[in-house]
Chimera marker file (.cmm) of the C-alpha trace (Angstrom):
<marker_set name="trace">
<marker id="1" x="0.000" y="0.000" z="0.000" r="1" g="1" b="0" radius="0.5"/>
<marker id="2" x="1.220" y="3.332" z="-0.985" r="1" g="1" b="0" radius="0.5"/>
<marker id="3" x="1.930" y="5.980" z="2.023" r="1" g="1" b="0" radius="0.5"/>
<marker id="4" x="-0.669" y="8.698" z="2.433" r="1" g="1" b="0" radius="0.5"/>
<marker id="5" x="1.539" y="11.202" z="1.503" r="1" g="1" b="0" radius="0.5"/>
<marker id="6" x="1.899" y="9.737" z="-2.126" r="1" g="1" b="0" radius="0.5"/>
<marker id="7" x="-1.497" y="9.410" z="-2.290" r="1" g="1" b="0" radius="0.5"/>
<marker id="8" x="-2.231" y="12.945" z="-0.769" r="1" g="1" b="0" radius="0.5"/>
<marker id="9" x="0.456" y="14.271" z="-3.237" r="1" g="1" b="0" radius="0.5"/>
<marker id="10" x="-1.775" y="13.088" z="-6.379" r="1" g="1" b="0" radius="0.5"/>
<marker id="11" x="-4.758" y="14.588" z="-5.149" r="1" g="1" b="0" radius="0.5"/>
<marker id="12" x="-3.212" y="17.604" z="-4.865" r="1" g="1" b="0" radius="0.5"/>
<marker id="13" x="-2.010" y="17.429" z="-8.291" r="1" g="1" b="0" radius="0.5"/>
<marker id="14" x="-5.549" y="15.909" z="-9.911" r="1" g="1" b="0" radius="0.5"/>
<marker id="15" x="-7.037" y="19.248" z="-8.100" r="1" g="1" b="0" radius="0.5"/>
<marker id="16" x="-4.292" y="22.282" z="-9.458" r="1" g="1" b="0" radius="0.5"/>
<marker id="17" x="-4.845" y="20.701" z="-13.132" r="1" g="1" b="0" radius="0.5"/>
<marker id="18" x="-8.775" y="20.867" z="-13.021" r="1" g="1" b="0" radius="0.5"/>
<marker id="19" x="-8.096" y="24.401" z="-11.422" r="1" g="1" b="0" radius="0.5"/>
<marker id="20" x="-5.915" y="25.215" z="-14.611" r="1" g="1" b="0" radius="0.5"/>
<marker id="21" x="-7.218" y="23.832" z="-17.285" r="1" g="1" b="0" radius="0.5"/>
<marker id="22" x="-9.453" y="26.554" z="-18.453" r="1" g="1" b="0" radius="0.5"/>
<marker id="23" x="-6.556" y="28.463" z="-18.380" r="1" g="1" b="0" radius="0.5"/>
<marker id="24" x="-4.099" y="26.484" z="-19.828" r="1" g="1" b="0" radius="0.5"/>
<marker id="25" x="-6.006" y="25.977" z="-23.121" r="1" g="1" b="0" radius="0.5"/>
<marker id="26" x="-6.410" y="29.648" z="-23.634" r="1" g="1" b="0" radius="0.5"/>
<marker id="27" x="-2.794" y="29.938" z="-23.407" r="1" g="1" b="0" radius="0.5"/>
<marker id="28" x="-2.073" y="27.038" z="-25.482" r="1" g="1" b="0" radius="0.5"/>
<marker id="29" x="-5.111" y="28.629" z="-28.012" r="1" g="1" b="0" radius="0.5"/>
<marker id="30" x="-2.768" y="31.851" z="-27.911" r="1" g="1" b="0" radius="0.5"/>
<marker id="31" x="0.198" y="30.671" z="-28.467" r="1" g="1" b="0" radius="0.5"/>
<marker id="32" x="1.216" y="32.308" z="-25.074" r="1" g="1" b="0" radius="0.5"/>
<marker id="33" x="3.987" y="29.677" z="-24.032" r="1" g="1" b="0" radius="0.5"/>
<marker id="34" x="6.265" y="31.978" z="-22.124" r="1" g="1" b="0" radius="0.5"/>
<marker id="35" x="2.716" y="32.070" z="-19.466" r="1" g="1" b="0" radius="0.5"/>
<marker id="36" x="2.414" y="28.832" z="-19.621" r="1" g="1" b="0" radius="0.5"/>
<marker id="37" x="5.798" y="28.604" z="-18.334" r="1" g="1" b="0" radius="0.5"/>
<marker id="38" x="4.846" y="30.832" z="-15.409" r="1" g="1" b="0" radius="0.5"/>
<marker id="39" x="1.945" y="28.205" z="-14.393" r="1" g="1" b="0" radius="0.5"/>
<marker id="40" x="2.515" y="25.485" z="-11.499" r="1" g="1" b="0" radius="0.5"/>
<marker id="41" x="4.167" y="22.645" z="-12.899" r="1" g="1" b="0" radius="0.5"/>
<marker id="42" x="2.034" y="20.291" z="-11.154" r="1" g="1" b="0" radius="0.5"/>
<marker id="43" x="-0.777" y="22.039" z="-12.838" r="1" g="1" b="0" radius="0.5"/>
<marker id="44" x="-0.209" y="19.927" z="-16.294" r="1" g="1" b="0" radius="0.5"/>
<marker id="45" x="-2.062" y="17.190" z="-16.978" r="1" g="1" b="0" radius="0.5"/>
<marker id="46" x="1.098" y="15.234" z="-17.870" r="1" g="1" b="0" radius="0.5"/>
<marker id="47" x="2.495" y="15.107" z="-14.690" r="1" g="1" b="0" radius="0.5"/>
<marker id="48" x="-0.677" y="12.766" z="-13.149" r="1" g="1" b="0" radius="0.5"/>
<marker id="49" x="-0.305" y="9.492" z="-12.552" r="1" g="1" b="0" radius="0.5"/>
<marker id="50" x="-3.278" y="7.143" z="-12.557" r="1" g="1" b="0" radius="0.5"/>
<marker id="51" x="-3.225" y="4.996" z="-8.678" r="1" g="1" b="0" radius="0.5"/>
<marker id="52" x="-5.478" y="2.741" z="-7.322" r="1" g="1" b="0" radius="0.5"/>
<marker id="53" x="-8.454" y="4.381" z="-5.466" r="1" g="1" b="0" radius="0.5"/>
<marker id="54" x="-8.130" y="1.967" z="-2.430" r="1" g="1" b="0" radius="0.5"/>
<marker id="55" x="-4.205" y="1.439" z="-1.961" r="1" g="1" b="0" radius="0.5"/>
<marker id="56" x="-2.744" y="4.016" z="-3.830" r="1" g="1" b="0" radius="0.5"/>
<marker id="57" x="-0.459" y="0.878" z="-6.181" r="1" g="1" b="0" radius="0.5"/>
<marker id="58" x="0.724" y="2.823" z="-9.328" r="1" g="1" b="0" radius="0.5"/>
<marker id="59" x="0.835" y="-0.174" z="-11.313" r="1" g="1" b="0" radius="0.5"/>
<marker id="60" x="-1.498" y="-2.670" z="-12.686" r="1" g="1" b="0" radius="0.5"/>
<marker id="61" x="-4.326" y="0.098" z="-12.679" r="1" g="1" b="0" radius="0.5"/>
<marker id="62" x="-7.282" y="-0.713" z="-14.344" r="1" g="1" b="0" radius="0.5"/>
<marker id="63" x="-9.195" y="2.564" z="-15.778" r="1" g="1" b="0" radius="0.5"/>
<marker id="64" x="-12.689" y="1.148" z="-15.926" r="1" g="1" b="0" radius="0.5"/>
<marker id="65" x="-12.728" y="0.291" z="-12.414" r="1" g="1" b="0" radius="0.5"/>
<marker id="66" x="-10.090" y="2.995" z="-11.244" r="1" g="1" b="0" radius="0.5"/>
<marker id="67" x="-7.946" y="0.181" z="-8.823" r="1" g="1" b="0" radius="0.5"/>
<marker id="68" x="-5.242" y="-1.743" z="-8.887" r="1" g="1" b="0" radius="0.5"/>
<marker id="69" x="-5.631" y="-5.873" z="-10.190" r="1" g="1" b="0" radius="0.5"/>
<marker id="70" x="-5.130" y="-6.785" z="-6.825" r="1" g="1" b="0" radius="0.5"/>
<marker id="71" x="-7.562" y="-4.909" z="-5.042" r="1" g="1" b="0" radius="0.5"/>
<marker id="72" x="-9.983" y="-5.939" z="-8.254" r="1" g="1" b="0" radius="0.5"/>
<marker id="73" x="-9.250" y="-9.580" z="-7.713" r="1" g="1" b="0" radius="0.5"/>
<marker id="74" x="-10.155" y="-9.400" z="-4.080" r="1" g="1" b="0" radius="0.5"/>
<marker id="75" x="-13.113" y="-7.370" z="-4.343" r="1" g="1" b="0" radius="0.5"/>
<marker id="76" x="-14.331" y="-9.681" z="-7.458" r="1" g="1" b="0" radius="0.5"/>
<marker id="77" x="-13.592" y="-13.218" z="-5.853" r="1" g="1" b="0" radius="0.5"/>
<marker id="78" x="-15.816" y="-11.539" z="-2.270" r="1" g="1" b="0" radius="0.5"/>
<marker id="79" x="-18.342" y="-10.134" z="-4.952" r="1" g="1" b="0" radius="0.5"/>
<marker id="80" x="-18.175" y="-7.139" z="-4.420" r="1" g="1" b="0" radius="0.5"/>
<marker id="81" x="-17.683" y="-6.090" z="-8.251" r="1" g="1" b="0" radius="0.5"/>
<marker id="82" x="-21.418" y="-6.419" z="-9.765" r="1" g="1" b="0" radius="0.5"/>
<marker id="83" x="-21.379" y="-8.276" z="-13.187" r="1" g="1" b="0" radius="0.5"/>
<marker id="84" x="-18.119" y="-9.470" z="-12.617" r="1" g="1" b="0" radius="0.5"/>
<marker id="85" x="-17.791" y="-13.504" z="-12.519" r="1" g="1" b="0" radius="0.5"/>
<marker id="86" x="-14.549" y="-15.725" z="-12.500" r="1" g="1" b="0" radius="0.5"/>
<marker id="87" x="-14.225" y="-17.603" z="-15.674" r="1" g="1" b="0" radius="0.5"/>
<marker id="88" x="-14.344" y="-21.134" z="-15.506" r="1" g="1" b="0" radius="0.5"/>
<marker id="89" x="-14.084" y="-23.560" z="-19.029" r="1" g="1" b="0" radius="0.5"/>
<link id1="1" id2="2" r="1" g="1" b="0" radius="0.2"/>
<link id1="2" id2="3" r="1" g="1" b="0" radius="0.2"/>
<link id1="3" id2="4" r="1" g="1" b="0" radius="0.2"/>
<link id1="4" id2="5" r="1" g="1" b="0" radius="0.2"/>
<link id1="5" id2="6" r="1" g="1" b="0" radius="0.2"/>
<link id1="6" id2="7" r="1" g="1" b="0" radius="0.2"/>
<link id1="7" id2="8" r="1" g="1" b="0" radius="0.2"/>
<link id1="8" id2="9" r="1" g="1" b="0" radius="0.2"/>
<link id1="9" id2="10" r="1" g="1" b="0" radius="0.2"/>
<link id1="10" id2="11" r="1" g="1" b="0" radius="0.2"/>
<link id1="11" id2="12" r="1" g="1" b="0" radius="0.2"/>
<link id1="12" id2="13" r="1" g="1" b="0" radius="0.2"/>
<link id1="13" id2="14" r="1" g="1" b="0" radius="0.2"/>
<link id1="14" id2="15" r="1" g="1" b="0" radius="0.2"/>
<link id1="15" id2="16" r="1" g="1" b="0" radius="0.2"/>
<link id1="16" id2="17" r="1" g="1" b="0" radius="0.2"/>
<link id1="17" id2="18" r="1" g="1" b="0" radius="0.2"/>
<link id1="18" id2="19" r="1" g="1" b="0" radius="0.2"/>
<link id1="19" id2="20" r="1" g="1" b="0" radius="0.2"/>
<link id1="20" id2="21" r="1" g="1" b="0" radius="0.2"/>
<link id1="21" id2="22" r="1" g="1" b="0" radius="0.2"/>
<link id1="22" id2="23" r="1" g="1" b="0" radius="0.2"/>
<link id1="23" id2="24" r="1" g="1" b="0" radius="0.2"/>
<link id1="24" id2="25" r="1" g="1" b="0" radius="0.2"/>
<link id1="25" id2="26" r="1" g="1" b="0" radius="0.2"/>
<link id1="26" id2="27" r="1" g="1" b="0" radius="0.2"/>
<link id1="27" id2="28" r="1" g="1" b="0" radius="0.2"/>
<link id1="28" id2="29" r="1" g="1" b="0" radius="0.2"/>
<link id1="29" id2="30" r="1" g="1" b="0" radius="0.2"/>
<link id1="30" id2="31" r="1" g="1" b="0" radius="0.2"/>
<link id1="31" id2="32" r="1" g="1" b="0" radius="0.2"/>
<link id1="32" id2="33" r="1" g="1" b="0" radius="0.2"/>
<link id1="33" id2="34" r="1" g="1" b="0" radius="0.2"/>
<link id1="34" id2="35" r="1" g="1" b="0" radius="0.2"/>
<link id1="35" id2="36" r="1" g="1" b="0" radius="0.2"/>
<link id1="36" id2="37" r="1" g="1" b="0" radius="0.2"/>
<link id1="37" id2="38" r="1" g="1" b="0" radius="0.2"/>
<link id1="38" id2="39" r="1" g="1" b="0" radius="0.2"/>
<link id1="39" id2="40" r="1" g="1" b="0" radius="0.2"/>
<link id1="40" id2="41" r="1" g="1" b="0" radius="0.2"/>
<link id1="41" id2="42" r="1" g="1" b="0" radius="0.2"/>
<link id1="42" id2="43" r="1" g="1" b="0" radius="0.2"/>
<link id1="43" id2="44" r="1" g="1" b="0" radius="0.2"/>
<link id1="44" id2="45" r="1" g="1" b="0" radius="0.2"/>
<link id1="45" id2="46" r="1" g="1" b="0" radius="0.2"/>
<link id1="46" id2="47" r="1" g="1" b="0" radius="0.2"/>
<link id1="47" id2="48" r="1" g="1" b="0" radius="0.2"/>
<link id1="48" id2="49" r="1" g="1" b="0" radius="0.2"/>
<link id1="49" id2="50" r="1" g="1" b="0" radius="0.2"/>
<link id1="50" id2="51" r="1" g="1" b="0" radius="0.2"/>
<link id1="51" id2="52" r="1" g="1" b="0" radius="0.2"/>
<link id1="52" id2="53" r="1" g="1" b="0" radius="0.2"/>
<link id1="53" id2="54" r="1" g="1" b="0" radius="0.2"/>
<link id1="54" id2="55" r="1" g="1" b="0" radius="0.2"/>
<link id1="55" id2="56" r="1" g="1" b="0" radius="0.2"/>
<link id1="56" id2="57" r="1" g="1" b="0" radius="0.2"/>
<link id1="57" id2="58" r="1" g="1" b="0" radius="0.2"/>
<link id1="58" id2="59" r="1" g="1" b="0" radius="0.2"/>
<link id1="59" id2="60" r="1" g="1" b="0" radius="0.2"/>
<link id1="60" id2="61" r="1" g="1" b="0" radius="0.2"/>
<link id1="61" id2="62" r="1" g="1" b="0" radius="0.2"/>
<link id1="62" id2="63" r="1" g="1" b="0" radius="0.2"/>
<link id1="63" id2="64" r="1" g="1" b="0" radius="0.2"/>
<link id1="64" id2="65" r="1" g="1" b="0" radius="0.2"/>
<link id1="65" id2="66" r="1" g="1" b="0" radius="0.2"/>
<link id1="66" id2="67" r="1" g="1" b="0" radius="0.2"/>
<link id1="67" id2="68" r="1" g="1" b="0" radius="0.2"/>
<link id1="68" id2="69" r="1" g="1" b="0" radius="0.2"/>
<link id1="69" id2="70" r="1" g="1" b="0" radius="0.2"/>
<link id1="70" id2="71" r="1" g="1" b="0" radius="0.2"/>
<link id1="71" id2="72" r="1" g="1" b="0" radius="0.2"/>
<link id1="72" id2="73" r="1" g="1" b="0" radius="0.2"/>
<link id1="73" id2="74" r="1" g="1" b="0" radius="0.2"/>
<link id1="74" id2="75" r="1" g="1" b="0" radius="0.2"/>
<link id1="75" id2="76" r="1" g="1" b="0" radius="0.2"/>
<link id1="76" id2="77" r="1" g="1" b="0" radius="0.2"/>
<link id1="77" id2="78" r="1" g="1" b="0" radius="0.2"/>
<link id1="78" id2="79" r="1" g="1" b="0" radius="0.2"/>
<link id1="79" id2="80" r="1" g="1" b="0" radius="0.2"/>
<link id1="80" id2="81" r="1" g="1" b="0" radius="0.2"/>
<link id1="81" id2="82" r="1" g="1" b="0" radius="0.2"/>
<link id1="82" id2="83" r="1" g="1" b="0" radius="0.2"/>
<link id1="83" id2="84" r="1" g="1" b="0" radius="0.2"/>
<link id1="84" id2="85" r="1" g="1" b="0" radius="0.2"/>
<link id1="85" id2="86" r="1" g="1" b="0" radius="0.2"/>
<link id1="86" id2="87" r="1" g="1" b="0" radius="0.2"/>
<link id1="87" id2="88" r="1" g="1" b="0" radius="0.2"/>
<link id1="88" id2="89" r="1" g="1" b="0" radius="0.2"/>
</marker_set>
């Protein structure tokens, strides 16, 4: 499990790019690079990095769910998932 801080960290991140976005697309519109420069650099998009809802895991993330295959497996084998089944052939 990831510490808090990491996960705190990309929360804080996820909020100063929604916060900038309007903002950052004007500039980028413009042609205005030397202000978009002057912005936070945690404010672009690039810098996010998707982690597991639950745990925080960085890898192994699964975008439709928005968690790691671990915690998925786990919370699919308890049933916890709806519409999720394990295969069996």
């Amino acid at each position: 499990m990831a510490r808090e801080s990491v996960k705190a960290r990309e929360r804080k991140r996820a909020k100063l790019v929604a916060q900038y976005a309007k903002k950052r697309a004007e500039l980028k519109a413009a042609g205005d690079y030397q202000a978009l420069d002057k912005l936070p650099r945690n404010a672009s998009p690039v810098r996010l990095h998707n982690r597991c809802k639950l745990t925080g895991r960085p890898r192994g993330y699964m975008r439709k769910f928005g968690i790691s295959r671990v915690t998925f497996r786990e919370m699919a084998a308890a049933g916890k998932i709806p519409g999720v089944t394990k295969a069996s052939w």
